[in-house]
GUKEZA-618415 format. One line per field, with one value per atom (N, C-alpha, C, O): residue number from 1; residue in three letters; chain; atom name; x negated, y, z negated. Coordinates in Angstrom, 1 decimal, padded with zeros to 4 digits. Layout:
N
resi (NUM, ...)
resn (ALA, ...)
chain (A, ...)
name (CA, ...)
X (X, ...)
Y (Y, ...)
Z (Z, ...)
***
This chain:
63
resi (1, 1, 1, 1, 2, 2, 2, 2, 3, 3, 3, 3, 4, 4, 4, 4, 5, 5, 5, 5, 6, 6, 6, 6, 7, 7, 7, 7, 8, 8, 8, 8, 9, 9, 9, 9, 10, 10, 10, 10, 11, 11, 11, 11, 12, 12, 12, 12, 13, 13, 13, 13, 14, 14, 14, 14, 15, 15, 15, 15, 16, 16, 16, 16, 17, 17, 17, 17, 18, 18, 18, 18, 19, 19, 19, 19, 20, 20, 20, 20, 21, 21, 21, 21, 22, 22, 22, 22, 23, 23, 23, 23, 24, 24, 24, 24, 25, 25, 25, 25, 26, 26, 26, 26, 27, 27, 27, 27, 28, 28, 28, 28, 29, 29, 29, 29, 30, 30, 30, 30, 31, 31, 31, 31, 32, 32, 32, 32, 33, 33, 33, 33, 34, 34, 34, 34, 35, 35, 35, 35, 36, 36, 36, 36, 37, 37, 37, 37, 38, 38, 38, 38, 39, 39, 39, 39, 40, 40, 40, 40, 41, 41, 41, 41, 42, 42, 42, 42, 43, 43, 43, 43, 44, 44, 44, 44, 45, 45, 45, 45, 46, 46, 46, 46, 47, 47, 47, 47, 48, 48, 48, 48, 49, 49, 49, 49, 50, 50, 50, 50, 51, 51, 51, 51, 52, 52, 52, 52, 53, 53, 53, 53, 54, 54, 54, 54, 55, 55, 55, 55, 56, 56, 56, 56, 57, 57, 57, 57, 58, 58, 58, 58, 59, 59, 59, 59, 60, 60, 60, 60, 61, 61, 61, 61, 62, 62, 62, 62, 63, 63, 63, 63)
resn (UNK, UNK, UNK, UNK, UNK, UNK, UNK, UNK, UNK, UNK, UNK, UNK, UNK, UNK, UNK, UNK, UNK, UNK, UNK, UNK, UNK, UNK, UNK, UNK, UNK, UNK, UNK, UNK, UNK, UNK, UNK, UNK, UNK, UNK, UNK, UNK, UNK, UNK, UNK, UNK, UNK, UNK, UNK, UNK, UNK, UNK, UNK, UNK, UNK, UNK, UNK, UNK, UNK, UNK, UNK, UNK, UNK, UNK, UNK, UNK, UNK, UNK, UNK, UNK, UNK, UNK, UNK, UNK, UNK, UNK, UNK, UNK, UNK, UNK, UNK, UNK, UNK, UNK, UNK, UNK, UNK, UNK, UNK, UNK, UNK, UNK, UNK, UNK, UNK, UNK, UNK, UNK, UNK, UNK, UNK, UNK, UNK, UNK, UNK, UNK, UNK, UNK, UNK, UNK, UNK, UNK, UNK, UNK, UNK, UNK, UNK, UNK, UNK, UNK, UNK, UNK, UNK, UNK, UNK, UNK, UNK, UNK, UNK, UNK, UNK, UNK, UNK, UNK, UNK, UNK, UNK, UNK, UNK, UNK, UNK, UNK, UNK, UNK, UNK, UNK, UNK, UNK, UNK, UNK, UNK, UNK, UNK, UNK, UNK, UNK, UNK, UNK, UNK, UNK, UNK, UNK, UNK, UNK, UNK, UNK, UNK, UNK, UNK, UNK, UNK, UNK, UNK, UNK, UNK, UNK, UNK, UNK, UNK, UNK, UNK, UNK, UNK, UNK, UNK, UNK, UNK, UNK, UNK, UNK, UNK, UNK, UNK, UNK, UNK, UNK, UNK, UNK, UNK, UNK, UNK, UNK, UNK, UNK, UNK, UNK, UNK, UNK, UNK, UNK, UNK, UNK, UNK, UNK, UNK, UNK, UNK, UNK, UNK, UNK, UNK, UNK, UNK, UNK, UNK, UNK, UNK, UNK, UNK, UNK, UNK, UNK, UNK, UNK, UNK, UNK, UNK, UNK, UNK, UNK, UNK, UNK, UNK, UNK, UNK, UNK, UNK, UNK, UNK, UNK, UNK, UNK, UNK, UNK, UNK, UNK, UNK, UNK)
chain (A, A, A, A, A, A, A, A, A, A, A, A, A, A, A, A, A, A, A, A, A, A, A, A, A, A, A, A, A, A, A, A, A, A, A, A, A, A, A, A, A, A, A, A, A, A, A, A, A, A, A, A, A, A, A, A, A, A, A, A, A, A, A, A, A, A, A, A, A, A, A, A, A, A, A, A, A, A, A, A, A, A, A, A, A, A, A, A, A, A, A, A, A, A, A, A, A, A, A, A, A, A, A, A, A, A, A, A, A, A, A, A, A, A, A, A, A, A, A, A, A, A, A, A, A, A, A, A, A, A, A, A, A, A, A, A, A, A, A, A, A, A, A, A, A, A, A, A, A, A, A, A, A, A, A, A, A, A, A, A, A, A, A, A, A, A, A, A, A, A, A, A, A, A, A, A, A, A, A, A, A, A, A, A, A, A, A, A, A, A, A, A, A, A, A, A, A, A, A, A, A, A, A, A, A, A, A, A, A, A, A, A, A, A, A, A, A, A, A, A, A, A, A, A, A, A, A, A, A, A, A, A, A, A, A, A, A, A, A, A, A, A, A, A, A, A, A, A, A, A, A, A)
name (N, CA, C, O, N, CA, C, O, N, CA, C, O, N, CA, C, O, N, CA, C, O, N, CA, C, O, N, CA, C, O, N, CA, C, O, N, CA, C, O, N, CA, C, O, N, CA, C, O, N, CA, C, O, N, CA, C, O, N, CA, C, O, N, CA, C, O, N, CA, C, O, N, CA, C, O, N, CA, C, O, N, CA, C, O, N, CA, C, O, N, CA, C, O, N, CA, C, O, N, CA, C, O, N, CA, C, O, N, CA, C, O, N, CA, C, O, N, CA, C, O, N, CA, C, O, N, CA, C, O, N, CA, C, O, N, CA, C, O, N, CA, C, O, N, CA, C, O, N, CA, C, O, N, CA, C, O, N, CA, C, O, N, CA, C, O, N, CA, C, O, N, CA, C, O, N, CA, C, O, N, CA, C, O, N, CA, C, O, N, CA, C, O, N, CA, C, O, N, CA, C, O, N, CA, C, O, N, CA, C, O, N, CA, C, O, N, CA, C, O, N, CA, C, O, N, CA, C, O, N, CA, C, O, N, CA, C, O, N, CA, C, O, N, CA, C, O, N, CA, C, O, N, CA, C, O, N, CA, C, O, N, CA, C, O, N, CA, C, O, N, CA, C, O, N, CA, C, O, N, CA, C, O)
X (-093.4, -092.2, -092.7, -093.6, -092.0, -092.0, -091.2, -090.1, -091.6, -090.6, -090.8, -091.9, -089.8, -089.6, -089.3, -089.0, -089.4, -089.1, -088.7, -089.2, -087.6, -087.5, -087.4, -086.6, -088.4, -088.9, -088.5, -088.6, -087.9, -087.8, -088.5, -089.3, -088.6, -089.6, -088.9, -088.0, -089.6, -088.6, -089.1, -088.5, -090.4, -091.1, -092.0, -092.2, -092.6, -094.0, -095.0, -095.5, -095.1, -096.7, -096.3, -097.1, -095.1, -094.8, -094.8, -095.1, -094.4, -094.1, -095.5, -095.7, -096.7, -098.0, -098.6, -098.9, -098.6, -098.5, -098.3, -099.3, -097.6, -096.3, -097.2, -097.9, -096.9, -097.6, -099.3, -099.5, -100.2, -101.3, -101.5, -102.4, -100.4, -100.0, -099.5, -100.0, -098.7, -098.4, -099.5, -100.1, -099.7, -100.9, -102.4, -103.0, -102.7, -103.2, -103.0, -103.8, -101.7, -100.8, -100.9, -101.0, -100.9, -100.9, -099.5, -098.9, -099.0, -097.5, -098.2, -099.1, -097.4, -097.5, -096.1, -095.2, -096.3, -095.0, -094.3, -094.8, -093.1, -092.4, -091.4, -090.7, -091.1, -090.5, -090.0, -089.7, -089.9, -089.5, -088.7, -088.7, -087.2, -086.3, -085.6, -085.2, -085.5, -084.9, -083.5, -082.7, -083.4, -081.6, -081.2, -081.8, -080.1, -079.5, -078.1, -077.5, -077.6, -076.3, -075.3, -074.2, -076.1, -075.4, -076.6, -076.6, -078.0, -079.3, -080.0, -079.3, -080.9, -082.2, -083.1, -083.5, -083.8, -085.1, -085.6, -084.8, -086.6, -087.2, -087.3, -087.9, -086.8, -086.4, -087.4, -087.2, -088.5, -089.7, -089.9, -090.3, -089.6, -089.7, -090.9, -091.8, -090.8, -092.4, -092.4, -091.3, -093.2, -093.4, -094.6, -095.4, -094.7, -096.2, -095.7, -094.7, -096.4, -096.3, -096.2, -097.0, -095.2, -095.4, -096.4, -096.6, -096.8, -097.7, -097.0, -095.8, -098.2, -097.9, -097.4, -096.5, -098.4, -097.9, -096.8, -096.4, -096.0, -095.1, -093.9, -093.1, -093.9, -092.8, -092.5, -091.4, -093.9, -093.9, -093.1, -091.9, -093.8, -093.0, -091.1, -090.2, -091.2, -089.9, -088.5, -087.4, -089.1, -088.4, -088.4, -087.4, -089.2, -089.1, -087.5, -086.5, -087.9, -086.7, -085.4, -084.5, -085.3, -084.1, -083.7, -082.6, -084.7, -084.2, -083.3, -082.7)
Y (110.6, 109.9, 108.9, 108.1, 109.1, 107.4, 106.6, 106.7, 105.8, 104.0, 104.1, 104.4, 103.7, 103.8, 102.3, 101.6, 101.6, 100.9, 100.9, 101.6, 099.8, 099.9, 098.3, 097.4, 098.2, 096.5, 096.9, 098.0, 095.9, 095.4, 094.8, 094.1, 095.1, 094.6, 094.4, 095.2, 093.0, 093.2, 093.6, 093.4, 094.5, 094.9, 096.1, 096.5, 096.4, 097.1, 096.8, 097.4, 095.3, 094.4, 094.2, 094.7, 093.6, 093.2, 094.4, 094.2, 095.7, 097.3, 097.1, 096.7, 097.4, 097.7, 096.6, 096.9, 095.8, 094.5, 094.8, 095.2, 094.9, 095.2, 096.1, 095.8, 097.8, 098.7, 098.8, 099.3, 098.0, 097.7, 096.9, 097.0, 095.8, 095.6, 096.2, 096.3, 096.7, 097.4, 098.8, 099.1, 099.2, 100.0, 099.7, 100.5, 098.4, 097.8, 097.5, 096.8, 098.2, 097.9, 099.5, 099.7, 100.4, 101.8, 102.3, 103.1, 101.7, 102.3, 103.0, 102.5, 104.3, 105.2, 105.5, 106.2, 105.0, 105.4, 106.9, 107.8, 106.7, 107.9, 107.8, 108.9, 107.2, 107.3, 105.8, 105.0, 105.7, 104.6, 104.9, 105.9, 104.0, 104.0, 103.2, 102.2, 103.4, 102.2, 101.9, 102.7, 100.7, 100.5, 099.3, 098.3, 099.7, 099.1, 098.7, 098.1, 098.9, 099.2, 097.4, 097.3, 096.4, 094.8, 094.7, 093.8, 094.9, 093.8, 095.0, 096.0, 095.0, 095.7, 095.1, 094.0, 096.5, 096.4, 097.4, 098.3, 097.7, 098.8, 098.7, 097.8, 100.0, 099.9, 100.8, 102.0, 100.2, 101.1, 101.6, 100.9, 103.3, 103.2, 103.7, 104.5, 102.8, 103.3, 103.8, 103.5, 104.6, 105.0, 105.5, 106.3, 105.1, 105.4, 105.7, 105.2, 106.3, 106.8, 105.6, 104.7, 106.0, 104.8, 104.7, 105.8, 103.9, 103.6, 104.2, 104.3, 104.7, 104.8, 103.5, 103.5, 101.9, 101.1, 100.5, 099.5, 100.8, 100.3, 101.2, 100.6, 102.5, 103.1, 102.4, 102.1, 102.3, 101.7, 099.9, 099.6, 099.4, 098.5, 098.4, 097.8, 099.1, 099.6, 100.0, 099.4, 101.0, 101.8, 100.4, 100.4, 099.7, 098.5, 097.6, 097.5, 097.0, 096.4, 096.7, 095.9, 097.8, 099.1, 099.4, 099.9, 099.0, 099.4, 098.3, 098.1)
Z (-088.0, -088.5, -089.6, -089.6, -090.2, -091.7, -091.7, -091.1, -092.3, -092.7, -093.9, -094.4, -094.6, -095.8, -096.3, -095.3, -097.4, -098.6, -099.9, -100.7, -100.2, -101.1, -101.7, -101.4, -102.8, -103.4, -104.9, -105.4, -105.4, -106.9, -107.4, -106.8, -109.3, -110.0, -111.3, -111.8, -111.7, -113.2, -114.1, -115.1, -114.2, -115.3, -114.5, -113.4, -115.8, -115.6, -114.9, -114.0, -115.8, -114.5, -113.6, -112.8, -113.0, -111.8, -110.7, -109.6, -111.1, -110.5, -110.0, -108.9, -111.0, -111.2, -109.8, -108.6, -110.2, -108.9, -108.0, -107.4, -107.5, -106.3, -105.4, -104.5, -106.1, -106.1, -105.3, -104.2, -106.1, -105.1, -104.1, -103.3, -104.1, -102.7, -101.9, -100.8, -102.2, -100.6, -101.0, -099.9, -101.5, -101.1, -100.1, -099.3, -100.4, -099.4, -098.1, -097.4, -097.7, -096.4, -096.1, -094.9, -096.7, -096.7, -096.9, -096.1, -098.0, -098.2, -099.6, -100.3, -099.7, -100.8, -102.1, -101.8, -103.0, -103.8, -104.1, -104.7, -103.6, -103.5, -104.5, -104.4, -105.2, -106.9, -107.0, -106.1, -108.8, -109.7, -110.1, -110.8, -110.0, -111.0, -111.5, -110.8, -112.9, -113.9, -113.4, -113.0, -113.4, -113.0, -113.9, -114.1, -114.3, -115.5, -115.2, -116.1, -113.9, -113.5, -113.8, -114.4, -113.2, -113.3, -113.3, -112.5, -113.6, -113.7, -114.6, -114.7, -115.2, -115.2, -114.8, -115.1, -113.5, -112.8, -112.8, -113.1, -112.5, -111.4, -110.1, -109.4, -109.7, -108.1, -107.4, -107.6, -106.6, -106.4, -105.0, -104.1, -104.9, -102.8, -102.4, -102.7, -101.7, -100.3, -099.4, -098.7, -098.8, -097.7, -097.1, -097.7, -095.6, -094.8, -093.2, -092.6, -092.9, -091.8, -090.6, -090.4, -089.9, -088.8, -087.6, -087.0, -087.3, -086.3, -085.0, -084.7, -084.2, -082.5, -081.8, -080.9, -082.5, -082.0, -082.5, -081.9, -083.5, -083.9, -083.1, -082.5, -083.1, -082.8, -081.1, -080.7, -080.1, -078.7, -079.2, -079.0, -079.6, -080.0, -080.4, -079.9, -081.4, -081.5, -080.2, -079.9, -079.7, -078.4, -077.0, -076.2, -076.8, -076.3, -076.6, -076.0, -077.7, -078.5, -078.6, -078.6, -078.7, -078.3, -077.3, -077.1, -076.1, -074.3, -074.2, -073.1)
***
């Protein structure tokens, strides 16, 4: 199973930034997109596989 993210950036550098942070977390970029709609950003999603201990965690919180 995955968890997904999605973080904003107002530029390039800031994307670029962003990006090897959470990569250092073990999230992997699953696409960039320009959004122009009432702001311009880039809208950047992550995703990494979830932990055994997060899902036990998880399923706890939910009982």
């Amino acid at each position: 199973m995955k968890e997904y993210r999605v973080a904003e950036a107002k530029n390039g550098k800031a994307a670029e930034k962003l990006m090897n942070e959470m990569a250092r977390d073990g999230w992997e970029v699953v696409s960039v997109t320009y959004w122009s709609y009432w702001k311009t950003c880039l809208l950047v999603t992550f995703a990494r596989k979830k932990t055994e201990n997060y899902l036990t965690e998880r399923r706890k919180s939910v009982s």
